[in-house]
Backbone bond lengths (Angstrom), bond angles and torsions (degrees), N, CA, C in turn:
res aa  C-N    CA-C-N  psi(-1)  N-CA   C-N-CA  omega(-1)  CA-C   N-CA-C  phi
1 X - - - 1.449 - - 1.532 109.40 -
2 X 1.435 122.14 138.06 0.991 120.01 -166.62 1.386 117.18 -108.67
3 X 1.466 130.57 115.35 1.344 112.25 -160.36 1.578 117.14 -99.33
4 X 1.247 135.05 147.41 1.149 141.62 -126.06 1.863 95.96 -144.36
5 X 1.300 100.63 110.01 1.651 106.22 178.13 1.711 98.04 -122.90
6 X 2.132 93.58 134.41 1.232 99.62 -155.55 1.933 89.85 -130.76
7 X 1.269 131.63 136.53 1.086 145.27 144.21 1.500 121.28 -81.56
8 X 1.198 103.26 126.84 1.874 109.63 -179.26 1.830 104.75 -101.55
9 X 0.920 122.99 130.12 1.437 129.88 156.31 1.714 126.05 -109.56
10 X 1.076 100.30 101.10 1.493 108.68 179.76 1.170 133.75 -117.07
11 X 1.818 115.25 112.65 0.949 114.73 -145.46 1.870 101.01 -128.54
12 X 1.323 107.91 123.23 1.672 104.84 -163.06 1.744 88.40 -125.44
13 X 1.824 107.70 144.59 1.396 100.58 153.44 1.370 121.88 -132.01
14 X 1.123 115.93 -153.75 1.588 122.94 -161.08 1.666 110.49 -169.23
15 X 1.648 106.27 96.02 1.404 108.37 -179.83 1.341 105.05 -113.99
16 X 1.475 122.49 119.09 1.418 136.83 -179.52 1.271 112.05 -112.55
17 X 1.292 130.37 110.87 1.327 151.00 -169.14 1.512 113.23 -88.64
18 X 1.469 156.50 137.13 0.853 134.56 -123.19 1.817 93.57 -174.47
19 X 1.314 164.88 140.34 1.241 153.75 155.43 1.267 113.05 -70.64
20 X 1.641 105.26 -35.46 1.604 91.69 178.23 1.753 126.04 -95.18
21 X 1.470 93.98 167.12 1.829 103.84 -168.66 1.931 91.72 -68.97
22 X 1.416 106.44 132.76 1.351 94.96 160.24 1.723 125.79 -118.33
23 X 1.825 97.04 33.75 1.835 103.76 169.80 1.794 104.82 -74.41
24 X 1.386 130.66 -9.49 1.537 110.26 157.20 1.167 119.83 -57.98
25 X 1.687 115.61 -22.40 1.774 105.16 -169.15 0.971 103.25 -106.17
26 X 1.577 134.61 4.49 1.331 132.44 -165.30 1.930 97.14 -41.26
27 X 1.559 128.50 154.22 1.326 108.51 -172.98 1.562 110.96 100.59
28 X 1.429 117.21 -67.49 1.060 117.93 -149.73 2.133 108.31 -151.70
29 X 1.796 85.60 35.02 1.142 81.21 153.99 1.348 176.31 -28.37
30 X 1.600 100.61 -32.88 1.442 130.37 157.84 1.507 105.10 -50.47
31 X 1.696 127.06 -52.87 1.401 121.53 -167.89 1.643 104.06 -63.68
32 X 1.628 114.06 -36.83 1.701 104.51 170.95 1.162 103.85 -40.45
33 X 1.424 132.75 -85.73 1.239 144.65 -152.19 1.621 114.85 -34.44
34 X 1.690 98.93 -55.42 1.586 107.52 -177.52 1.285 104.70 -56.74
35 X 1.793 127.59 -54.10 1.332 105.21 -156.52 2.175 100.18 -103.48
36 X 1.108 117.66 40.58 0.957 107.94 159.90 1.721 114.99 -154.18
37 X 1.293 101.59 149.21 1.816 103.91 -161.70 1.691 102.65 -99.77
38 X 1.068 134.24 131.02 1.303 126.51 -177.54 1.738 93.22 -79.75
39 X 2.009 91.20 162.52 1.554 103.58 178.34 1.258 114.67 -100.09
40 X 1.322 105.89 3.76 1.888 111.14 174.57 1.299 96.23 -167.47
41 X 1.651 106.76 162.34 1.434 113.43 -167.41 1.718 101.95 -158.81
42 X 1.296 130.19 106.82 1.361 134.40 -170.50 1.439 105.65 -101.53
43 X 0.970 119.58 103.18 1.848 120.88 154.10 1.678 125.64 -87.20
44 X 0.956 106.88 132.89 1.649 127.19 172.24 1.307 131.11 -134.45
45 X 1.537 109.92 179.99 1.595 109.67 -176.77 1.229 87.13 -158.02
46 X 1.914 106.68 154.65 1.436 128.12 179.34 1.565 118.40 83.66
47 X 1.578 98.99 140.07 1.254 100.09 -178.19 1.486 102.84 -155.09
48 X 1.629 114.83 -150.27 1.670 116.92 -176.92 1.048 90.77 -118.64
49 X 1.640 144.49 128.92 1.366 111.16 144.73 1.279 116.77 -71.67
50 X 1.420 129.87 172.88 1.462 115.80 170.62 1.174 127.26 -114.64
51 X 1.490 137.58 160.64 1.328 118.46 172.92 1.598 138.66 -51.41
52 X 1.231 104.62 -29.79 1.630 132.95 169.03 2.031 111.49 -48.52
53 X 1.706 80.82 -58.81 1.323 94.13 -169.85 1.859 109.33 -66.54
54 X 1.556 119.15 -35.91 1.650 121.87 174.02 1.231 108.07 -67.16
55 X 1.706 115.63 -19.53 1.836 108.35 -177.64 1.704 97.85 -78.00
56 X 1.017 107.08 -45.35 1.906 117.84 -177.64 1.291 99.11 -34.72
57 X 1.150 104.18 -85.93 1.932 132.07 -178.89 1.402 116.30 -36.28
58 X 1.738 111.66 -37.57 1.637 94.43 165.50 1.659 108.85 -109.49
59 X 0.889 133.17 8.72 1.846 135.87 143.77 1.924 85.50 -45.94
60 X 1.343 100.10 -92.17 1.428 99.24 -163.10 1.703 134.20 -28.44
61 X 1.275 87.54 -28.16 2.189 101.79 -167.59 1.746 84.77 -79.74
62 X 1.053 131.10 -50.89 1.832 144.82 -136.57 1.432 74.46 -101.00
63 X 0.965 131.93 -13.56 1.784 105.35 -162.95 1.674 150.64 74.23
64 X 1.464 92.53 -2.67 1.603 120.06 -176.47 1.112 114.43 -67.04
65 X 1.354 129.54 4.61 1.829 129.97 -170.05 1.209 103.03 118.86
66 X 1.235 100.95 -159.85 1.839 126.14 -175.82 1.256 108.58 87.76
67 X 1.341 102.04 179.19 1.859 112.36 -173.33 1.768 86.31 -123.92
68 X 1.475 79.45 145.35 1.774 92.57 160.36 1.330 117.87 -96.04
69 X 1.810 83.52 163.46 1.476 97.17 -176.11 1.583 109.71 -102.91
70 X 1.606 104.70 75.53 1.254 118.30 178.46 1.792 116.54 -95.74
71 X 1.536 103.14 -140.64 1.372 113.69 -169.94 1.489 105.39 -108.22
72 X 1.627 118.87 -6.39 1.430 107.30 179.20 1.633 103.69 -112.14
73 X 1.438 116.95 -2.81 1.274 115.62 -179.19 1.550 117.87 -138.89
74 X 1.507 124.99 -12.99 1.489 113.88 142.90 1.278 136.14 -47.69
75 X 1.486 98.81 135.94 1.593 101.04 172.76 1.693 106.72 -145.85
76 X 1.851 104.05 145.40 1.450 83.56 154.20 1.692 132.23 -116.60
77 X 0.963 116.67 156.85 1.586 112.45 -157.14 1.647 97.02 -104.39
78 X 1.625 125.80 160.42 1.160 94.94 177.07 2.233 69.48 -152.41
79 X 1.387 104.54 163.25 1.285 96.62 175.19 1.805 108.73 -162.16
80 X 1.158 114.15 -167.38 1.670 110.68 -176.34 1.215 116.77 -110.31
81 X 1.743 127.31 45.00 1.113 131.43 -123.51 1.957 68.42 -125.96
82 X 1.511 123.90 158.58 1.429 126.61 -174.11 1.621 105.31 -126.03
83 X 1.407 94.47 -31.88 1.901 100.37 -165.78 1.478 105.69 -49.46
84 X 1.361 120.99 141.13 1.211 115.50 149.73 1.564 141.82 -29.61
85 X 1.425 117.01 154.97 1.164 100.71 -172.93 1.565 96.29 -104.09
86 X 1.877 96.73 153.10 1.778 119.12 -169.49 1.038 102.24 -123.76
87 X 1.482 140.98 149.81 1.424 145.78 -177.32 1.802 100.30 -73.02
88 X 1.125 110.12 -35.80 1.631 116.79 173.25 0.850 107.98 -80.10
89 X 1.551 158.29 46.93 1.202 125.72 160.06 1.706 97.70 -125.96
90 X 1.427 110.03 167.43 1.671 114.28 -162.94 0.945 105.35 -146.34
91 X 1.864 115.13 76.68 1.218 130.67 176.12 1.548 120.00 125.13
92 X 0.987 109.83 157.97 1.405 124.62 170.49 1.512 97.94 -39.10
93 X 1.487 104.03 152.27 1.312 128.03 -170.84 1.437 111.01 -113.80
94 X 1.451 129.29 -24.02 1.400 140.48 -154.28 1.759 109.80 -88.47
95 X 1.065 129.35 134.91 1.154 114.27 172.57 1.641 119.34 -89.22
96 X 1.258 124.64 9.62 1.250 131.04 134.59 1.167 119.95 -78.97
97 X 1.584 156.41 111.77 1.599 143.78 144.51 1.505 124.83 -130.03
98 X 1.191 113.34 159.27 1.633 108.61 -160.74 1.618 87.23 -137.81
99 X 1.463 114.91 145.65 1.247 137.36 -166.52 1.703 125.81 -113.53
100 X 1.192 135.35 72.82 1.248 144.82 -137.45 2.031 104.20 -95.71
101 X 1.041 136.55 113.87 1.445 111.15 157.72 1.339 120.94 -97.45
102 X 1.264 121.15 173.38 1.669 127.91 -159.95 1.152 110.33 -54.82
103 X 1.608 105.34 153.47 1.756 99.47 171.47 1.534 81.02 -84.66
104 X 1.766 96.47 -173.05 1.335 116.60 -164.85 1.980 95.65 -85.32
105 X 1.533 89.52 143.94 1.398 135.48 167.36 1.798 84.42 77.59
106 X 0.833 122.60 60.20 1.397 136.08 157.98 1.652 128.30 -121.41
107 X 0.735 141.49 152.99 1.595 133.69 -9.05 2.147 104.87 -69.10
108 X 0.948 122.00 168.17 1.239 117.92 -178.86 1.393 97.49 -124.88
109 X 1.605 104.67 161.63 1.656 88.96 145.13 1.743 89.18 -172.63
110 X 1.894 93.85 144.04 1.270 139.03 -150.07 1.219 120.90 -135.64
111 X 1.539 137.25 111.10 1.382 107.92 -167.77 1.203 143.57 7.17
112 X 1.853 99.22 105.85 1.681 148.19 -170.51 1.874 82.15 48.84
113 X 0.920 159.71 -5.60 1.425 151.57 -108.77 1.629 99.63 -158.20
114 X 1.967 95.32 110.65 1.309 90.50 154.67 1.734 132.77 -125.38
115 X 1.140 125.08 174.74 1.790 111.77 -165.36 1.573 97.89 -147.33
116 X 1.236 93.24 118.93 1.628 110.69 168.56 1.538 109.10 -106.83
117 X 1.089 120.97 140.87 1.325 130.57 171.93 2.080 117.66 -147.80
118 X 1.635 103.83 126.89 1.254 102.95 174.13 1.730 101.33 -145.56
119 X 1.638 90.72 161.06 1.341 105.82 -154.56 1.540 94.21 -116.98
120 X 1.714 113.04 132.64 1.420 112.23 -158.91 2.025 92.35 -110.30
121 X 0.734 114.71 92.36 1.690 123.96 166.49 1.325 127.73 -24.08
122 X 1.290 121.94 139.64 1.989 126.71 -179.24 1.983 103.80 -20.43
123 X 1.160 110.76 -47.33 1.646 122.55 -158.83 1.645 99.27 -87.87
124 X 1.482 108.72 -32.97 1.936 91.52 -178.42 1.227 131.95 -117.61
125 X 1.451 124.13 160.09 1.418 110.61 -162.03 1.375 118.85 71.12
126 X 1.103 116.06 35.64 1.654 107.32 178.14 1.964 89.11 -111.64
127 X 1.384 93.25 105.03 1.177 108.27 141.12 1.928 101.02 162.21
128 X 1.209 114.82 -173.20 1.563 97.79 -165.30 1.166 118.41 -85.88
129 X 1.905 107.73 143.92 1.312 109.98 -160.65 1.934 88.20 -102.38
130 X 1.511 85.78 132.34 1.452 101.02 176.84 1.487 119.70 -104.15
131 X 1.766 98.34 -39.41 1.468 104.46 -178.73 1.790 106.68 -132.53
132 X 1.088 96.48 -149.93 1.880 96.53 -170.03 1.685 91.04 172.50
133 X 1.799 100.58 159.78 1.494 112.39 -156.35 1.523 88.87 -171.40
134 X 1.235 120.18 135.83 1.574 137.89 149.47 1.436 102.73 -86.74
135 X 1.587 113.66 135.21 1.148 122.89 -179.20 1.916 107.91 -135.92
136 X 1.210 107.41 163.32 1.462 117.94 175.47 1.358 117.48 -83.25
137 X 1.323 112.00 -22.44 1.668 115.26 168.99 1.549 111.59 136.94
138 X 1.321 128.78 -179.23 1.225 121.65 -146.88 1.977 91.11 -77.43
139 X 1.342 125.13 -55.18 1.219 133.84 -169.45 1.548 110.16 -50.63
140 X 1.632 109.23 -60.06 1.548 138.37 -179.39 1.662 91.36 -54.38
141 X 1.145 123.80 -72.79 1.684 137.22 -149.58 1.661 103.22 12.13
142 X 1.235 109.98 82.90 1.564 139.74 172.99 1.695 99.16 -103.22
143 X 1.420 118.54 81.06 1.580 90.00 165.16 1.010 149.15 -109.26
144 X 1.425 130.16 130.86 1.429 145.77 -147.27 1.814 115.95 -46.02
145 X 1.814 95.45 -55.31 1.285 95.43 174.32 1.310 97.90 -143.75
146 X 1.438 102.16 -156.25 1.763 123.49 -171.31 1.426 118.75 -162.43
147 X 1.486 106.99 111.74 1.947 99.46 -170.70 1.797 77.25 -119.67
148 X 1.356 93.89 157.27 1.395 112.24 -173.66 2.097 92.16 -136.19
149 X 1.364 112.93 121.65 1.511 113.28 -167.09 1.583 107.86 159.29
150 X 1.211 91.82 105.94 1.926 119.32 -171.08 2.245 87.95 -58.21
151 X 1.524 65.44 130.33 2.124 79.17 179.96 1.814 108.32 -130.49
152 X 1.335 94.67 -3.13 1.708 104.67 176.50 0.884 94.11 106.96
153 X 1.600 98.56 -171.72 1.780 113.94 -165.90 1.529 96.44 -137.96
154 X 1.700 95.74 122.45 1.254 112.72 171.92 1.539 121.05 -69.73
155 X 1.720 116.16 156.07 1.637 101.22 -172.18 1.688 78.07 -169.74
156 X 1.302 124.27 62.66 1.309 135.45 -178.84 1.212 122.07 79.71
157 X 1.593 112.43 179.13 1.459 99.29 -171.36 1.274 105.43 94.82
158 X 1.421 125.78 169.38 1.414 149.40 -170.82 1.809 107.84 -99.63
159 X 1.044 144.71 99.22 1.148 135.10 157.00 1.947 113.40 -101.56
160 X 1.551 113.98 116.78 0.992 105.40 163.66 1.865 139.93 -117.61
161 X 1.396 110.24 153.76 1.914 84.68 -152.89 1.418 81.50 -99.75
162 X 1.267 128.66 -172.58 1.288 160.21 158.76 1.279 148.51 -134.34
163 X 0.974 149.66 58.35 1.158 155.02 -123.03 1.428 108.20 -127.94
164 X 2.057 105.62 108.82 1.541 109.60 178.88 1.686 95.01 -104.39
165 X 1.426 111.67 155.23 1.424 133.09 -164.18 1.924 90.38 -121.94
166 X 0.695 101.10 143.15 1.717 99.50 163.20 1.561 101.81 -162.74
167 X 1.650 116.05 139.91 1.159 135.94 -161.38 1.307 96.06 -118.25
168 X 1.395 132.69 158.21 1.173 146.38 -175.41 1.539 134.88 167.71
């Protein structure tokens, strides 16, 4: 009998679109959220991981270097890029993309499960988001994964993504 060892990666998001600018709360994001209700809200699941992003992740466990994917150097990127997603590729594909890092006390992580979330402002990201990417930061830019999936086209306003990871 042949025994069979299996890793799950599960990767769900959450883009909430919003009319208002939220650079007053920059800081203290959470108070956007409470006092304003988004006008649409897209949930999904699945993504690519990438090869880039499994070299990152085991540098980090082994100790060999890398940057984390914390709160001073996560980001998520999102751009108008269409191609499919490839285990080789390292980065956004779109020749539009805009580069977001975490709001505060972000990224977390909580049983096997982690969640990054950033909030793209009236001025960025306005144009259509096709794909999206967790990254290590502008220097690092290690990215984790790659979802390829039309979410509309921004043109101000607050759009924020979310992105939970869960390992298993």
């Amino acid at each position: 009998m042949e025994k069979l060892e299996l890793a799950n990666w599960l990767c769900r998001f959450k883009l909430s679109k919003y009319h208002q600018d939220i650079e007053p709360y920059r800081g203290r994001e959470g108070k956007f959220h409470q006092l304003f209700t988004p006008y649409e809200v897209i949930e999904g699941e699945g993504n690519l991981l990438l090869n880039e992003g499994i070299d990152e992740m085991w540098d980090l466990i082994t100790g060999a270097g890398g940057t984390a994917y914390n709160n001073s150097n996560a980001r998520i990127g999102v751009g108008n890029g269409t191609a499919a997603a490839v285990v080789t590729q390292t980065g956004l594909q779109g020749t539009s993309t805009a580069f977001k890092g975490m709001e505060t006390a972000y990224p977390t992580s909580i049983a096997q499960k982690a969640t990054f979330k950033s909030s793209f402002g009236d001025t960025e990201g306005n144009f259509a988001w096709e794909e999206w990417t967790v990254d290590n930061g502008a220097t690092a830019n290690k990215n984790l994964n790659r979802k390829v999936e039309s979410l509309g086209t921004k043109s101000g306003g607050t759009w924020t993504l979310e992105v939970s990871i869960t390992l298993s």
